[in-house]
C-alpha positions as CSV (number, residue, x, y, z in Angstrom):
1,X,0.0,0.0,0.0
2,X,1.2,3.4,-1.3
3,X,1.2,6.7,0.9
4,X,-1.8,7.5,-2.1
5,X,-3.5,4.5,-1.0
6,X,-3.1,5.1,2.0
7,X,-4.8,8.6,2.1
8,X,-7.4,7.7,0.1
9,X,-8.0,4.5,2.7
10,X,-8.4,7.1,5.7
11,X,-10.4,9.6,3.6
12,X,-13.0,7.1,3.1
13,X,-12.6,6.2,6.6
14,X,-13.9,10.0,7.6
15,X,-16.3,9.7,4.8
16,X,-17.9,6.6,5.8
17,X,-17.9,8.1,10.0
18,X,-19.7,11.4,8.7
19,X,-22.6,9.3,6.7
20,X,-23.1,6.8,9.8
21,X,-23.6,9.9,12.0
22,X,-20.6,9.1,14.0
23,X,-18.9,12.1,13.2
24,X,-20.1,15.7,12.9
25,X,-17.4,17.6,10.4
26,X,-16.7,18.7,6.8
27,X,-15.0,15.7,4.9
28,X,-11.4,17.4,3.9
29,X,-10.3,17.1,0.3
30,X,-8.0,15.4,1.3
31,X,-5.7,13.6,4.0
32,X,-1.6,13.7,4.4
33,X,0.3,10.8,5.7
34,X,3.3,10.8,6.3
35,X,6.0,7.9,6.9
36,X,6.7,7.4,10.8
37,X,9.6,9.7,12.2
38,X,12.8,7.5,13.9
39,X,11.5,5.7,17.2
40,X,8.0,6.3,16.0
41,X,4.8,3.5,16.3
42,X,3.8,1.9,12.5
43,X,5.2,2.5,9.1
44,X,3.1,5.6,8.6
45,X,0.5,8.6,10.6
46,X,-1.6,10.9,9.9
47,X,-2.7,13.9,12.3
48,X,-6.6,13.9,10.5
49,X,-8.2,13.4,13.8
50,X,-6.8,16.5,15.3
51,X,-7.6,18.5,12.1
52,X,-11.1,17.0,12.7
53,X,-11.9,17.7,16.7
54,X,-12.4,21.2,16.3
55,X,-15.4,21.0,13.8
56,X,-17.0,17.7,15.1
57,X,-17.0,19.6,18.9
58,X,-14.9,16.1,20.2
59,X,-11.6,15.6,22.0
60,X,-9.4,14.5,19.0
61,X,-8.6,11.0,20.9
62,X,-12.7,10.3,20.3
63,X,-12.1,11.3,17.0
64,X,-9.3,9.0,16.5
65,X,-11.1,6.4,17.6
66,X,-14.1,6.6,15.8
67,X,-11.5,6.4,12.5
68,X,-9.2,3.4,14.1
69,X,-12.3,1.0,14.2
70,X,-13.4,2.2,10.6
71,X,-9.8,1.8,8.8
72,X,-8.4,-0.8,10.5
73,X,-11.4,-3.1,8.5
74,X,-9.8,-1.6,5.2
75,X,-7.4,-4.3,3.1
76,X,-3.6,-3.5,3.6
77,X,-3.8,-2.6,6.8
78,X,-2.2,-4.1,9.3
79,X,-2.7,-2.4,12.5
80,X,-4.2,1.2,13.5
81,X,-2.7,2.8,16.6
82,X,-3.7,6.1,18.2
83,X,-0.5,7.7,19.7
84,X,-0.1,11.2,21.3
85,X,-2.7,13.5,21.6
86,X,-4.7,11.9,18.7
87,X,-2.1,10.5,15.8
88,X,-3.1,7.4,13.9
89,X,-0.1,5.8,12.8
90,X,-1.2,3.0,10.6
91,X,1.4,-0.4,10.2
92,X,0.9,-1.6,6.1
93,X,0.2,-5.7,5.5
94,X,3.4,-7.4,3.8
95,X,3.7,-7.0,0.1
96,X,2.4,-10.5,0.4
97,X,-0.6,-9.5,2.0
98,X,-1.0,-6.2,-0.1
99,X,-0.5,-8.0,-3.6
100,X,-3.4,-10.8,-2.4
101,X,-5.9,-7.8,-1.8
102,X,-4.8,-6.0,-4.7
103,X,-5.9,-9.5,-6.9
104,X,-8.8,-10.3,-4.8
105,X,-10.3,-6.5,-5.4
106,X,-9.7,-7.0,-9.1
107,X,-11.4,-9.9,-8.9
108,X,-14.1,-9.4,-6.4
109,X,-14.7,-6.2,-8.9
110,X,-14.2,-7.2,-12.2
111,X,-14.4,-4.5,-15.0
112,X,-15.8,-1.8,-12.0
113,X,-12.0,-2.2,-10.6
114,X,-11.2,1.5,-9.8
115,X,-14.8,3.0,-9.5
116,X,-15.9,4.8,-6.4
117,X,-17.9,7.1,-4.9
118,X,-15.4,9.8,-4.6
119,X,-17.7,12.2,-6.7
120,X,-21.1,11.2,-5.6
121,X,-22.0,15.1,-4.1
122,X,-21.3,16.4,-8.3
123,X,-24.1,17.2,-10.6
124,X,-22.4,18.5,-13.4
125,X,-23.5,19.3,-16.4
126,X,-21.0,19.5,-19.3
127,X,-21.6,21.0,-22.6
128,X,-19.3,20.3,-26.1
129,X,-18.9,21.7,-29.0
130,X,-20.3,21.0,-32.2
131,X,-17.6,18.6,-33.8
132,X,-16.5,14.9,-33.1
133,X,-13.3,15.1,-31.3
134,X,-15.5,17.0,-28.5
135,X,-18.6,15.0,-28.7
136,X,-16.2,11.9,-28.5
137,X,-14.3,13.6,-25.2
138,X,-17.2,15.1,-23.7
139,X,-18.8,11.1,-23.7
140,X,-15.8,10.0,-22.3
141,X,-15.6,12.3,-19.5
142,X,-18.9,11.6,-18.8
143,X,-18.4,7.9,-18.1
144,X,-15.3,8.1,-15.7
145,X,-17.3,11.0,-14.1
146,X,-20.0,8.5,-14.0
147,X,-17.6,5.9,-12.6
148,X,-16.5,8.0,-9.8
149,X,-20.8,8.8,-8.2
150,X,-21.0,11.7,-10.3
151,X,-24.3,12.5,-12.2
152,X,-23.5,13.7,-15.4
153,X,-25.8,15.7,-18.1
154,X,-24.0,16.0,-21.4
155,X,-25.3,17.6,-24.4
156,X,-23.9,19.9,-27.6
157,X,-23.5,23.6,-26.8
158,X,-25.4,24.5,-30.1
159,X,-28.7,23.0,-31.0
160,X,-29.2,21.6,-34.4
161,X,-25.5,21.4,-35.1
162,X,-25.1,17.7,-33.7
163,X,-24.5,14.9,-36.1
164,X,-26.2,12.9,-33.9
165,X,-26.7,9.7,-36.3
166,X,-23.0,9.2,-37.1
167,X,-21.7,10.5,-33.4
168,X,-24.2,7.5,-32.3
169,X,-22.4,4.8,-34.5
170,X,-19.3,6.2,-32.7
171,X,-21.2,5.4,-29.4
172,X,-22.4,9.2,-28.2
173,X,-25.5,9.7,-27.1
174,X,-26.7,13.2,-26.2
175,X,-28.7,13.0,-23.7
176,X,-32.5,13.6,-24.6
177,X,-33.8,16.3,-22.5
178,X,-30.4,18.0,-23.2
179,X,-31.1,21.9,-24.1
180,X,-28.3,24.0,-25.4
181,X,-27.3,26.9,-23.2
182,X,-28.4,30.5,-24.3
183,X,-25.9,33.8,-24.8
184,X,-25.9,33.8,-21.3
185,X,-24.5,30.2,-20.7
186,X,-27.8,29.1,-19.2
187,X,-30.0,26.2,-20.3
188,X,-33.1,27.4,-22.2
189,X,-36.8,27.3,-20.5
190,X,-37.0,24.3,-23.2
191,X,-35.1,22.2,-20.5
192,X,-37.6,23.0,-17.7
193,X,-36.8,21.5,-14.5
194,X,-34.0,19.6,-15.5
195,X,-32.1,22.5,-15.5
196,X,-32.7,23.4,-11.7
197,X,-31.7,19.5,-11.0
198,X,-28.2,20.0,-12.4
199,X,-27.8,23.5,-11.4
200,X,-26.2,26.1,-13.5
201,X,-24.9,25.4,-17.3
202,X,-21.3,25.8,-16.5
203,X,-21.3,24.1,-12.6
204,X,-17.9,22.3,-13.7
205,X,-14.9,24.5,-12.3
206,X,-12.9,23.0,-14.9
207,X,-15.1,24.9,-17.6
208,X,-18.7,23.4,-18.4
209,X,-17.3,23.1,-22.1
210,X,-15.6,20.6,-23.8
211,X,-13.7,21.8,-26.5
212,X,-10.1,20.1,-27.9
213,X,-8.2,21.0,-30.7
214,X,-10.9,19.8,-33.5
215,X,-10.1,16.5,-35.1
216,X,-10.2,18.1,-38.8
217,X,-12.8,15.6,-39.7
218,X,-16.1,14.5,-39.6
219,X,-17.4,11.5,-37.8
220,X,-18.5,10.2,-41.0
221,X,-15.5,10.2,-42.1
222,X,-13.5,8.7,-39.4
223,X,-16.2,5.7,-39.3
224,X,-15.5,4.9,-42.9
225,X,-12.0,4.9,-42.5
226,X,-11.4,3.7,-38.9
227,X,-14.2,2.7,-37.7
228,X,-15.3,3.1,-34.1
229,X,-12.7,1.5,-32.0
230,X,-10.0,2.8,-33.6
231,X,-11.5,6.2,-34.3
232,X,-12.4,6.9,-30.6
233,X,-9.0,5.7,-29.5
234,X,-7.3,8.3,-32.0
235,X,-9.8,11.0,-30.7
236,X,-9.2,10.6,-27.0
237,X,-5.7,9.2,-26.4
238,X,-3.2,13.0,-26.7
239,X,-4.7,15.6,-24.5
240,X,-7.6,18.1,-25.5
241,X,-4.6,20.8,-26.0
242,X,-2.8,18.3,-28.7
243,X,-4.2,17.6,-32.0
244,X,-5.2,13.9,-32.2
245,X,-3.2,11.8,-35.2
246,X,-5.8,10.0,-37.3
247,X,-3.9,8.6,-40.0
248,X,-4.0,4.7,-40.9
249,X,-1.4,3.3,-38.3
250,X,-4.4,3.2,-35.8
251,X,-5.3,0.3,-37.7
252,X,-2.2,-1.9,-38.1
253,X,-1.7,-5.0,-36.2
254,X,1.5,-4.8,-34.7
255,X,3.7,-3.5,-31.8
256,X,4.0,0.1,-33.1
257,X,-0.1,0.2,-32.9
258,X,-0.6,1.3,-28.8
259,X,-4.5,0.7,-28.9
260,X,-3.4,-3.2,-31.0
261,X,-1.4,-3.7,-28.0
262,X,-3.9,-3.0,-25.3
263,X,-6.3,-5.3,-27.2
264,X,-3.7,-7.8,-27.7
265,X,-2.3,-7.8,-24.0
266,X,-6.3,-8.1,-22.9
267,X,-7.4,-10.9,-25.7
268,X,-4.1,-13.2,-24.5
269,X,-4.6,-12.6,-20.9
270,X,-8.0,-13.9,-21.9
271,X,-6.2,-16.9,-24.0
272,X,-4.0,-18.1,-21.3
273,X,-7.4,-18.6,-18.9
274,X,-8.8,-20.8,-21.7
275,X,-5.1,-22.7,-22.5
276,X,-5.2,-23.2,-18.6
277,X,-8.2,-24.8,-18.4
278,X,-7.3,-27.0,-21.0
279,X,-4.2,-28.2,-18.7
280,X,-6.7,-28.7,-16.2
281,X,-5.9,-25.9,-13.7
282,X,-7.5,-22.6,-12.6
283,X,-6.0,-19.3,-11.4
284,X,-5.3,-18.4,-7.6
285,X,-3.6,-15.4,-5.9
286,X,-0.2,-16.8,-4.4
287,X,0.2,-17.1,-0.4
288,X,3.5,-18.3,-1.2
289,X,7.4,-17.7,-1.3
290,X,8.0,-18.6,-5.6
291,X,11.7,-19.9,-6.0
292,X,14.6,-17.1,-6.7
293,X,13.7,-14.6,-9.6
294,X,15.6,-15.4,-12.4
295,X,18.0,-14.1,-13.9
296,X,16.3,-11.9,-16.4
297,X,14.2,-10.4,-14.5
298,X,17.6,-8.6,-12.8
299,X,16.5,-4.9,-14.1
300,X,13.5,-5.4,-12.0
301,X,15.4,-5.7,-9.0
302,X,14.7,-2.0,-8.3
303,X,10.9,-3.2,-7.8
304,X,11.0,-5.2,-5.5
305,X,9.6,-4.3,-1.9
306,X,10.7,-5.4,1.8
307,X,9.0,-8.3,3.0
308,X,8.4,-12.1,1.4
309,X,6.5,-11.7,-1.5
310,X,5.8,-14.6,-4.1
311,X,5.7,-11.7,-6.7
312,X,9.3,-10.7,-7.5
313,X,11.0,-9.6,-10.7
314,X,8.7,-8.5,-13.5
315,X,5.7,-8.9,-11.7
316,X,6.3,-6.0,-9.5
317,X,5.7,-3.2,-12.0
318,X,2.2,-4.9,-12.9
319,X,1.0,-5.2,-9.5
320,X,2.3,-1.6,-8.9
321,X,-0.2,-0.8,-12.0
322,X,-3.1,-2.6,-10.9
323,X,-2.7,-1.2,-7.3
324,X,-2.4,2.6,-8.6
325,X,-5.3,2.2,-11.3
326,X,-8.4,3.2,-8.8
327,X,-6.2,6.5,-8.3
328,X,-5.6,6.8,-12.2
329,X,-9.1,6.8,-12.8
330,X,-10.5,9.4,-10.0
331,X,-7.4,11.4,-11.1
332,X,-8.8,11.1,-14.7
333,X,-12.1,12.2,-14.0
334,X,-10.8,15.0,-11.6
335,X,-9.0,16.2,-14.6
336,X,-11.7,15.1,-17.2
337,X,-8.6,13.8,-19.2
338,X,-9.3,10.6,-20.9
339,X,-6.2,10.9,-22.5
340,X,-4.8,9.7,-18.8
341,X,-6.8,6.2,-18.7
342,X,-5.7,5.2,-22.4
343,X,-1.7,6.2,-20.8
344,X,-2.6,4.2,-18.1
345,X,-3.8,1.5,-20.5
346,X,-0.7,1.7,-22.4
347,X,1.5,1.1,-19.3
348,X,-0.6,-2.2,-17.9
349,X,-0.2,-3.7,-21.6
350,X,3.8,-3.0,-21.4
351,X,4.2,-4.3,-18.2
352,X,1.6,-7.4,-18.9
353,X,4.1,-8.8,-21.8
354,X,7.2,-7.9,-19.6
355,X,5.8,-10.0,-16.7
356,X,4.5,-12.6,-19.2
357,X,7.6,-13.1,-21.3
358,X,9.8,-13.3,-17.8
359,X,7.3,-15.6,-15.7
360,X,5.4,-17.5,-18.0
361,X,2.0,-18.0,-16.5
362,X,1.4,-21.5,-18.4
363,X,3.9,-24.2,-18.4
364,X,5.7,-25.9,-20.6
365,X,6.7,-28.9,-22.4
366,X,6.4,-31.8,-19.7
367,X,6.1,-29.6,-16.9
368,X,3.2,-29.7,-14.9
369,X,0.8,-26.7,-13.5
370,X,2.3,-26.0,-10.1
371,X,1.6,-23.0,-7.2
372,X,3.6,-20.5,-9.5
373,X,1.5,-20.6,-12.2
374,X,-1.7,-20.4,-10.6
375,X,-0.4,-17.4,-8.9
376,X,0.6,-16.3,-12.1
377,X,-2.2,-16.7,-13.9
378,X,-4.0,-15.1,-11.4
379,X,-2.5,-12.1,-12.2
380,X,-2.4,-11.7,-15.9
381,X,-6.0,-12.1,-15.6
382,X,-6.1,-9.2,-13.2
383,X,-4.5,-7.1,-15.5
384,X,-6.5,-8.4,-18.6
385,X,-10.0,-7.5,-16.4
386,X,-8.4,-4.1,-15.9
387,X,-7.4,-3.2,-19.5
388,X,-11.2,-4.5,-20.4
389,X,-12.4,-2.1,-17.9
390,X,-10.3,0.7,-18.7
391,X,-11.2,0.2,-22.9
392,X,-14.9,0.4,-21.5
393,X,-14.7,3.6,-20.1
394,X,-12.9,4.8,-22.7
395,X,-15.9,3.2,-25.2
396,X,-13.9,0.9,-26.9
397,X,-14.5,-2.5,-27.1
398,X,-12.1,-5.5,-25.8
399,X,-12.4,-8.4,-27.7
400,X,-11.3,-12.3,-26.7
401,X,-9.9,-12.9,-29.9
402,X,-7.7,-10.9,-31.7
């Protein structure tokens, strides 16, 4: 568990106090840990429950207490102490243990790996403007707002001017009481109480407008050419402020191809759960020391945390992936920058093939399934549920079988 993690795990933790009733206070933004000082209880603290005690009217050891019960439930945590006048210092499973919960989330999850409820107080409602590359964004941003608790109204800034049959064939949907804002940024009386229920045309402090650097063509276009997939991908994966290269490589089957690679590293994730049942076995998150890392996977040694861990060598920049993707995504939608889950994306597919050419998840020739490769397998399928999910937000599709 990372000092982000971390955070995050307390911030919920106040969250979760303040709906029960337990606690009477603002939620913070958010909440700083720090690693333990020399002589100091635990691996890491936090001074929340002092920042806390003046608003909820409590001594901050009450407050602290009310938070120890509620984190130390939370997976990759090891202990909660209160120290001091109110610290929580907090002592982080193994790697061991923090790896298992990492898998078991992904898999508990599935495809909803890295959603939350972070944004659940926003009602935004986002307008774009009248050409693909923003209609395209603009639906994206919607979903990973969506994904995060958010409701969402999306809709083009100018009525008439949406092309909404071939924007549909690249899977946006205005929404159908969507009324375009008026000179003054507000939604016409044509919207009626919908307006009110979202509040103001422009709520978003990031701007209530979507609008990249256009795509300098028409979705009509792009769908003969591309098609969907490989059209959205081209549309959302630089940043609004960078123009978005459409030409033909988004199509080719190879290496150089980013978007063929996520695919690819999803659809043989998906092949090696098939190949292993065929060998008779299943997958299952390791409890156990595997042998030495060999001798390839050296460069990785840099990776590799304190504590037994039956992940070692290539498998460590994975499961650092899969552990940092529920930030990637709130960060994403934070930022309304799709362009960071299809990065993301990139990153999980690199480190997939790394871990799967260095610790082969099947075995081979005469040699039988063992302990290793059930925990192996275990977690190329975590990262092949994660690129699916992350494609899915992004409205692309993953298919089995490339």
């Amino acid at each position: 568990m990372t000092p982000a993690d971390l955070s995050r795990t307390v911030l919920h933790a106040v969250r979760r106090a303040v709906d029960e009733s337990a606690l009477h206070a603002p939620v913070p933004a958010r909440v700083r840990v720090e690693r333990t000082r020399p002589g100091g209880s635990g691996d890491y603290a936090c001074a929340v429950a002092l920042q806390l005690a003046g608003p909820a009217g409590l001594p901050a050891l009450d407050v602290a207490r009310i938070l120890r019960e509620r984190v130390a439930a939370e997976p990759g945590i090891g202990r909660v102490e209160i120290t001091g006048p109110g610290f929580l210092s907090f002592t982080v499973d193994t790697p061991a243990d923090s790896d298992r919960a990492v898998l078991d989330a992904v898999r508990e999850q599935g495809v909803a790996y890295g959603h939350g409820d972070a944004l659940r107080d926003e009602e935004i409602r986002l307008a774009h403007a009248p050409e693909v590359r923003a209609a395209v964004t603009a639906d994206a941003v919607r979903r990973l707002l969506a994904a995060q608790g958010a409701r969402v109204q999306v809709g083009c800034e100018e009525a008439g001017e949406a092309d909404t049959d071939a924007w549909r064939r690249l899977g946006v949907a205005p929404d159908a009481d969507w009324a375009a804002p008026d000179a003054h940024g507000a939604a016409s009386d044509a919207y009626g109480a919908g307006a009110d229920a979202y509040g103001p045309a422009a709520p978003d402090p990031l701007g209530g407008t979507v609008r990249p650097v256009p795509a300098g063509a028409t979705a009509a276009e792009l769908l003969e050419r591309l098609g969907a997939d490989a059209a959205r991908w081209g549309l959302l994966r630089p940043a609004v402020h960078d123009r978005a290269p459409l030409g033909d490589d988004l199509l080719v089957q190879g290496e150089a191809n980013p978007l063929f690679r996520v695919r690819y590293a999803h659809a043989r994730a998906r092949a090696l759960t098939r190949n292993a049942a065929d060998l008779g076995f299943t997958s299952e998150p390791a409890a156990h020391e595997e042998p030495a890392a060999r001798e390839d996977a050296a460069p990785y040694a840099a990776h590799e945390q304190a504590g037994p861990s039956p992940y070692t060598g290539p498998a460590r920049p994975l499961l650092h992936l899969l552990a940092d993707h529920p930030r990637v995504l709130l960060a994403a939608a934070r930022h309304r920058a799709p362009d960071r889950v299809a990065r993301q994306l990139e990153a999980v597919a690199h480190a997939f093939f790394d871990f799967h050419d260095g610790c082969p998840p099947l075995p081979s020739g005469d040699e039988k399934p063992s302990a290793a490769h059930r925990s192996r397998l275990a977690l190329a399928e975590a990262a092949g549920t994660v690129l699916a999910g992350g494609l899915s937000l992004l409205g692309i599709s993953a298919p089995a079988h490339l």
